[in-house]
C-alpha positions as CSV (number, residue, x, y, z in Angstrom):
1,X,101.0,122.3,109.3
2,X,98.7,119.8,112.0
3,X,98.9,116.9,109.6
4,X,96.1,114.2,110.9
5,X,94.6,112.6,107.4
6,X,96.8,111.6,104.0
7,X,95.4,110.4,100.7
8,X,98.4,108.3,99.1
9,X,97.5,107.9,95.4
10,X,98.3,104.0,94.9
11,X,96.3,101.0,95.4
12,X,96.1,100.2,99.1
13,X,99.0,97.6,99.6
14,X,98.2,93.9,100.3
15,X,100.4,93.2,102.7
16,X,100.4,94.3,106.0
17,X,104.1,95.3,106.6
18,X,103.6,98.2,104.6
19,X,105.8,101.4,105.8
20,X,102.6,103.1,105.5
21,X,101.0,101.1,108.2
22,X,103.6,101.6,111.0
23,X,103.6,106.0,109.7
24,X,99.7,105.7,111.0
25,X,100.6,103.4,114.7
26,X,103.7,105.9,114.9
27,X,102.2,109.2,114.7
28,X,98.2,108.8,115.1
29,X,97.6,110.1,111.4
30,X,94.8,108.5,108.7
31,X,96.3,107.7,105.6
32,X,93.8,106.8,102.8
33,X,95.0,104.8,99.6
34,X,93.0,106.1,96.9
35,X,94.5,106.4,93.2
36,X,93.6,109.6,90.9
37,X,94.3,107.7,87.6
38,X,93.6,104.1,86.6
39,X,94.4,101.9,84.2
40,X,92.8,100.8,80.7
41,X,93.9,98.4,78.8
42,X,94.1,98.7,74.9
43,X,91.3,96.7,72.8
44,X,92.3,94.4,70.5
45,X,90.8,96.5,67.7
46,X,92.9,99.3,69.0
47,X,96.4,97.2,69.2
48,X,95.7,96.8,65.7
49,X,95.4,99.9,64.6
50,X,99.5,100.2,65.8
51,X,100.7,97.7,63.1
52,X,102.9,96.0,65.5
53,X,103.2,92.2,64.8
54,X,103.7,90.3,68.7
55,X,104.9,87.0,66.9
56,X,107.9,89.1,65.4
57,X,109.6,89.4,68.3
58,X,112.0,86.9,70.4
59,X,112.2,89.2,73.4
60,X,110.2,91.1,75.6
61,X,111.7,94.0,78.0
62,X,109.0,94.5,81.1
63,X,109.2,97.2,83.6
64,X,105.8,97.2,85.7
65,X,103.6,94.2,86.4
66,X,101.0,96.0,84.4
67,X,102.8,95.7,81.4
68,X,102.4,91.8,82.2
69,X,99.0,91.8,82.7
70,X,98.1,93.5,79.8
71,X,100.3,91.9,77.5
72,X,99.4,88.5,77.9
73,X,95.8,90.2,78.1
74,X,96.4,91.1,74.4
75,X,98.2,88.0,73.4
76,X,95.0,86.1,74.2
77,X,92.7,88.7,72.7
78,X,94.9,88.3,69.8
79,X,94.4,84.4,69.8
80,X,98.6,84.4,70.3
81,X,100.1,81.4,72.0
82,X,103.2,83.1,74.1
83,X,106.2,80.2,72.7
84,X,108.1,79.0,75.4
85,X,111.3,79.9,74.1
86,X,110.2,83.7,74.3
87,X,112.7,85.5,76.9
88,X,111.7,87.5,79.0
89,X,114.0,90.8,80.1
90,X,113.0,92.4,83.7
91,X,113.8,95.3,85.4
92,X,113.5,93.9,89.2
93,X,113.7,90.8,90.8
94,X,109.9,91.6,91.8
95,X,108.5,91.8,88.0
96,X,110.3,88.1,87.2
97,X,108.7,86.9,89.8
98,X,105.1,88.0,88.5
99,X,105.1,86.3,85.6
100,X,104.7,83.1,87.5
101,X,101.5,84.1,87.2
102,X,101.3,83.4,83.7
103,X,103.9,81.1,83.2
104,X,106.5,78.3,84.4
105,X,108.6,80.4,86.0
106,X,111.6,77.8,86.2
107,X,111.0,76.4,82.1
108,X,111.8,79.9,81.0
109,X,114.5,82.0,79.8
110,X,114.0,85.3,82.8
111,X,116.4,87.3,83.4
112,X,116.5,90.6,85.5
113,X,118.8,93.5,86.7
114,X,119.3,92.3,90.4
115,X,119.9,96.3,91.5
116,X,116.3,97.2,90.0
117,X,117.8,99.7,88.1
118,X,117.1,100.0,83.8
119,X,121.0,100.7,83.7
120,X,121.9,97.2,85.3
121,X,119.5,95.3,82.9
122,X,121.6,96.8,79.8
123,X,124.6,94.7,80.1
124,X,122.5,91.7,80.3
125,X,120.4,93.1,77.1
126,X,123.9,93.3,75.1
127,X,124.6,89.8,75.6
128,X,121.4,88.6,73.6
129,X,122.1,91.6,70.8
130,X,120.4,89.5,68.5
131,X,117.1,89.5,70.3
132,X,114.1,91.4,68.8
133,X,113.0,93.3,71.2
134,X,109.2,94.3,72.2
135,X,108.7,97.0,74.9
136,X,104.7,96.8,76.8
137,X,104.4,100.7,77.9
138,X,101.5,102.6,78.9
139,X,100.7,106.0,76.3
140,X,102.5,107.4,79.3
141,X,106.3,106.7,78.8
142,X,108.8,106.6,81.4
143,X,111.9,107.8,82.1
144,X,113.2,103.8,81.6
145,X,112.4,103.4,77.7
146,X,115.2,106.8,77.6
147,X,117.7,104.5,79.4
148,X,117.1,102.2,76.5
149,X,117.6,105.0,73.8
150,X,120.7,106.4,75.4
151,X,122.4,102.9,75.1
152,X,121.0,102.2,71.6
153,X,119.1,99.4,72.4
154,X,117.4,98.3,69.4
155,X,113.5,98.1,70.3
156,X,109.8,98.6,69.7
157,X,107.9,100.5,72.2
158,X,103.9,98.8,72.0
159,X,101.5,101.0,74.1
160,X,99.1,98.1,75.2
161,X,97.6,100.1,78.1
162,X,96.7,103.8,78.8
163,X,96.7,106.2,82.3
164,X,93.1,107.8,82.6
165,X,91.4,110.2,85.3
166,X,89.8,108.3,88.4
167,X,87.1,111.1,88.8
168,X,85.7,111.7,92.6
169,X,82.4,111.2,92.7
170,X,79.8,114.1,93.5
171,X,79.9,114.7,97.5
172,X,82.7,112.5,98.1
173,X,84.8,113.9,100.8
174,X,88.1,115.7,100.8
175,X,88.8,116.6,104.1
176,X,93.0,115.8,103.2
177,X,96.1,117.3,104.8
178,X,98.2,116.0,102.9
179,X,98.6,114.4,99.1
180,X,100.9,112.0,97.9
181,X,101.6,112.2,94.4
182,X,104.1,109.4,92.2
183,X,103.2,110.2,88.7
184,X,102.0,113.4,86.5
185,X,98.9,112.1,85.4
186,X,98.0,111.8,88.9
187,X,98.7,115.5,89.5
188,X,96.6,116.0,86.7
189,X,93.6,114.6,87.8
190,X,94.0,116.7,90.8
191,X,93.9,119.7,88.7
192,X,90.8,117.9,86.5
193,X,89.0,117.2,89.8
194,X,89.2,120.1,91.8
195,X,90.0,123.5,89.8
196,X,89.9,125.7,92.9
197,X,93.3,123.9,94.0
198,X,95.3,126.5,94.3
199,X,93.0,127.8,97.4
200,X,93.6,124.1,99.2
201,X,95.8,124.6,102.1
202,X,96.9,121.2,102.0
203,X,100.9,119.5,102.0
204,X,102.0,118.4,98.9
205,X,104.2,115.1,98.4
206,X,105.8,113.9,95.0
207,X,107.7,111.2,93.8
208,X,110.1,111.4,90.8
209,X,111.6,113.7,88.4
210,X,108.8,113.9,85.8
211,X,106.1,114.8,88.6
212,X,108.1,117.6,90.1
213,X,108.5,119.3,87.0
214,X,104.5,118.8,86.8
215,X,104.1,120.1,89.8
216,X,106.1,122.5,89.2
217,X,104.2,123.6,86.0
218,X,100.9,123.4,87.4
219,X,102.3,125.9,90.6
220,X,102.2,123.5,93.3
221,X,104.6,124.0,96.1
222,X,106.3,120.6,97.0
223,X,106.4,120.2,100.5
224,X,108.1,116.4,100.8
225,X,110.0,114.7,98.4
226,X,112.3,111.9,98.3
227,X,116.1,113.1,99.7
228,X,119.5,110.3,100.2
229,X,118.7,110.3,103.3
230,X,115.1,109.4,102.7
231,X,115.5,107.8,99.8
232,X,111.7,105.9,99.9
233,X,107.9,107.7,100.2
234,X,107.0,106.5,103.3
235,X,110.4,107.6,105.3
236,X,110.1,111.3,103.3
237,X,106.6,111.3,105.1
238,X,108.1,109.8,108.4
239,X,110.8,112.8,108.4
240,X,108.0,115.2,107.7
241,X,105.9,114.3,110.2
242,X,108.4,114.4,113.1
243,X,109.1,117.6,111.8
244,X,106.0,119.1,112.2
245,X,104.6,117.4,115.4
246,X,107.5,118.6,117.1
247,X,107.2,121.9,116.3
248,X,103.7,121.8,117.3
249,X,104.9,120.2,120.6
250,X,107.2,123.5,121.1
251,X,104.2,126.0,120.2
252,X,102.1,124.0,122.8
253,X,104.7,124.5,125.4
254,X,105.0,128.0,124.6
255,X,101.1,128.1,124.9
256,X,101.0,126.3,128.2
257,X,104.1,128.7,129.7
258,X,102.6,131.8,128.7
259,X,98.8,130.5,130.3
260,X,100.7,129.7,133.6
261,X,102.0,133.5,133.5
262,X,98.8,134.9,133.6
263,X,97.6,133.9,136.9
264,X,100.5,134.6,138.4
265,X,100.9,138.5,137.3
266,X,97.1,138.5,139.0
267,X,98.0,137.6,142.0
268,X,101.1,140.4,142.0
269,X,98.8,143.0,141.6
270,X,97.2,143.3,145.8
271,X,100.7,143.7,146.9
272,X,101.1,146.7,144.8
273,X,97.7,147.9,146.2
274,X,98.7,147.8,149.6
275,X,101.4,149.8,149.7
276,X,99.7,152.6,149.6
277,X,98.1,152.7,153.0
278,X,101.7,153.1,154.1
279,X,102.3,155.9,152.5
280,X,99.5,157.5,154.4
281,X,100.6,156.8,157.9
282,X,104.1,158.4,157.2
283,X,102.5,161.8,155.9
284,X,100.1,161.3,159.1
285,X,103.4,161.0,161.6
286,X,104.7,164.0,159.9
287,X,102.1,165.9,160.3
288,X,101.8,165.4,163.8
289,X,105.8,166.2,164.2
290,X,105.1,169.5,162.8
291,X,102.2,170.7,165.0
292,X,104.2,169.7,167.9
293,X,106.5,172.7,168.2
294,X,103.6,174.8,168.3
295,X,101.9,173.4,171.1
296,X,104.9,173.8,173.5
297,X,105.0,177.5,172.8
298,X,101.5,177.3,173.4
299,X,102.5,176.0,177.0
300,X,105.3,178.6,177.3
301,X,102.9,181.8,177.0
């Protein structure tokens, strides 16, 4: 399929190396960054209602930079003064390094898996087994809190923010090739938003295991994913994209080879047509042969 315009659902990214940026310079397509869910945060009120106790707990474990935001959001909201001597457990390199906007980074106890992987943070969690541990997650859970479970990590998930629809406004255009897709809640606002989807001729990108399977369940045909050998997004895309535009260079040069054939059977076609003439002059000379015989006997008599 002629790809020429892609809506990536995520925020549009603030710096201007983005992978994204050289796909559009590389191959002349339009990508659009415009998210189909957003996030709330949780009201005080609502925290509440959970009967989880923030002060309880010596440790927190934080996977996404939303989970920062929100939970100092709800500390404050709560009237709680984050202790210094709170440590802080992170999955990437990236996420300790956000919470420098909330804190001193280099007066605090941070520590972080340095692979960005859940299962490198574990051996670090063991270490401080006698941590109480608080977990920020959206109402959405991913597939890090089971890395916790499966290694009997001894915490408390607190849902302090929640994934909902980011509706498309009446007459807002759709005019997409191809979506990209990184979470199931984003496949279903898709569904939410436009019902007749199943009649959209449009490429399908997804990210991760849990949004397969919901694409998948929804019957959506995954058309890029990511692969070892394209292990990110935006060089899945890449990959694609080459794909296609050189098999629509190949169709073009089939087009352009059978064009220049055309003109040339045309011009084929006269020589055939005068042939024929020929063919007339020989039955005329044998003609003539014949009648000569009978003009000499003519003479004889």
């Amino acid at each position: 399929m002629n790809v020429k315009k892609i809506l990536v659902s995520q925020p549009r990214p603030t710096s201007d190396k983005s992978p994204y940026f050289d796909l559009e310079k590389k191959y002349g397509v339009e990508i659009v960054f415009r998210p189909f869910i957003k996030v709330e945060g949780l009201t005080s009120k609502e925290f509440r209602q959970s009967k989880i106790n923030v002060p309880e707990y010596s440790a927190i474990i934080l996977t996404a930079r939303t989970a920062i935001d929100h939970f100092f959001r709800l500390c404050k909201e709560l009237r709680y003064n984050v202790p210094d001597t709170l440590k802080y457990f992170c999955v990437s390199e990236t996420i300790a390094h956000y919470l420098q906007k909330y804190v001193v980074y280099r007066k605090r106890k941070i520590f972080y898996s340095e692979s960005g992987k859940m299962e490198d943070l574990i051996p670090i969690i063991a270490k401080h087994n006698k941590e109480t541990y608080l977990m920020p997650v959206s109402d959405v859970h991913n597939d890090k809190a089971v890395v916790l479970d499966n290694n009997k990590v001894k915490y408390v998930k607190a849902v302090m923010y929640r994934t909902v629809s980011n509706n498309f406004k009446p007459g807002e255009p759709f005019d997409y090739d191809m979506l990209v897709f990184f979470t199931p809640a984003g496949i279903r606002s898709y569904i939410s938003n436009f019902p007749d989807y199943a009649d959209r001729h449009v490429v399908i990108a997804a990210m991760g295991s849990t949004t397969l399977e919901e694409a998948t369940k929804v019957g959506l045909t995954v058309d890029v994913t990511i692969t070892p050998e394209n292990p990110s997004m935006a060089s899945a895309i890449g990959h694609y994209l080459k794909k296609a535009q050189a098999e629509e260079e190949k169709e073009e040069k089939k087009a352009a080879k059978k064009a220049a054939a055309k003109p040339a059977a045309k011009k084929a076609a006269p020589k055939k047509a005068a042939a024929k003439p020929a063919a007339k002059k020989t039955v005329t000379k044998a003609a003539s042969a014949k009648k000569a015989p009978a003009t000499r006997k003519a003479a004889k008599k």
